[in-house]
C-alpha positions in Angstrom: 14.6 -2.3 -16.2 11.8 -3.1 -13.7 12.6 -5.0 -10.4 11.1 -8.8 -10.4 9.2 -8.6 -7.5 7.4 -5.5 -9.0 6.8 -6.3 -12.4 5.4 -9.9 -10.2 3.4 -7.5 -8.0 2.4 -5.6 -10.8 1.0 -8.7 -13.4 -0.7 -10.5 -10.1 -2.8 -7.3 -9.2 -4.1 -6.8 -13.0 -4.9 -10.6 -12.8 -6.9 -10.1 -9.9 -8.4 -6.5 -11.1 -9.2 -8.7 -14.3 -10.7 -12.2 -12.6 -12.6 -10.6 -10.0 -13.9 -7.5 -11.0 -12.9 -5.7 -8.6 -10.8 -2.6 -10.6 -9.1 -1.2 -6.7 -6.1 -3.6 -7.8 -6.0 -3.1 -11.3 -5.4 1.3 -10.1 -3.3 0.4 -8.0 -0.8 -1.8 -10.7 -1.8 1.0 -12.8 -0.2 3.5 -10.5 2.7 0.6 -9.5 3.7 0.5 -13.4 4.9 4.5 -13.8 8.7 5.0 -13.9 10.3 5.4 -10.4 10.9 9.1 -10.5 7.0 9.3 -10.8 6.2 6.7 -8.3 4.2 7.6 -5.1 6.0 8.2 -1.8 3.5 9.0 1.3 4.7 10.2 5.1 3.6 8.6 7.7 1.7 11.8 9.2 -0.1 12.2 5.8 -1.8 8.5 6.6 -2.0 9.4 10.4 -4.2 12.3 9.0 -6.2 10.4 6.4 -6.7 7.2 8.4 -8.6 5.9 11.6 -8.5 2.7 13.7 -9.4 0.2 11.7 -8.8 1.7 8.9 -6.7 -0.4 5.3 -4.6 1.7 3.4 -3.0 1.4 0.6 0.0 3.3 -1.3 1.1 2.4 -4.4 4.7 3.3 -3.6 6.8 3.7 -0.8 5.8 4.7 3.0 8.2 7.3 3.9 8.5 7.5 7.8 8.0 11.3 8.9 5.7 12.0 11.4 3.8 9.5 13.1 0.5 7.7 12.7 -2.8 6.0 15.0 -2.8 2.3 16.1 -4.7 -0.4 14.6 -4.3 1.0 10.9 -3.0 -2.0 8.0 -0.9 0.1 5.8 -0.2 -2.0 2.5 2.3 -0.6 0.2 4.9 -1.5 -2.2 7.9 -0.9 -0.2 8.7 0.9 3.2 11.7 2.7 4.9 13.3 1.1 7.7 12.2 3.8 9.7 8.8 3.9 8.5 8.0 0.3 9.2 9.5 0.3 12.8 6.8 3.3 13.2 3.9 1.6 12.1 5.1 -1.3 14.1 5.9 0.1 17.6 2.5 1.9 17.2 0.0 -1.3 17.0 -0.4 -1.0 12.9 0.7 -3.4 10.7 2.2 -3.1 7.3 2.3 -5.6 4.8 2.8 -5.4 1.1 0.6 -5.0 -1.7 0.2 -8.6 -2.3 -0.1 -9.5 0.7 -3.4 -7.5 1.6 -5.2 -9.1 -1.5 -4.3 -12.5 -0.6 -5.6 -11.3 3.2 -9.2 -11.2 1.5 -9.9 -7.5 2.4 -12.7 -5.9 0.8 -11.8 -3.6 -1.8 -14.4 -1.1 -0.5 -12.6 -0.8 2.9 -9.6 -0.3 1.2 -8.4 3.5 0.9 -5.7 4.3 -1.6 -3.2 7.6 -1.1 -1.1 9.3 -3.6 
């Protein structure tokens, strides 16, 4: 059985993949809505390395919290380790879910996804 807050997470980024044309959030609850064994889970020195200042992520999974990562980088992702989000805290980066970066506004083309 899926969680609430995902299958929520899930139906409110098709609605906005399907309403605004913009098909970033309808990969991403694509990717979201795979069993959990097959879900995404990314370490925090694989976005260090993919990612600049400035720079949105997303992961459509969970931020793991090995290695470390730049400042100024949003990381959006469905959930995070305790370790990883004091990381990308204490380094100047914010991290905020899924939702929460499409009700921010942020142009999809700025967005980067990673698996």
């Amino acid at each position: 059985m899926l969680n609430s807050e995902l299958k929520m997470a899930i139906r409110v980024l098709k609605a906005a993949s399907r309403g605004g044309g913009k098909p970033i959030w309808g990969a991403l609850a694509d990717e979201l809505d795979r069993p959990k064994r097959r879900r995404v889970a990314v370490n925090l020195s694989r976005i260090g390395r993919h990612s600049g200042e400035g720079d949105v992520v997303a992961v459509p999974g969970k931020v793991l919290a090995s290695g470390s990562m730049g400042s100024g980088v949003t990381v959006a992702a469905y959930s995070f380790s305790e370790g990883a989000r004091a990381k990308i805290v204490a380094s100047g980066s914010r991290a905020v879910s899924l939702v929460d970066l499409l009700e921010e506004g942020v142009a999809p083309s700025r967005i980067r996804i990673l698996k």
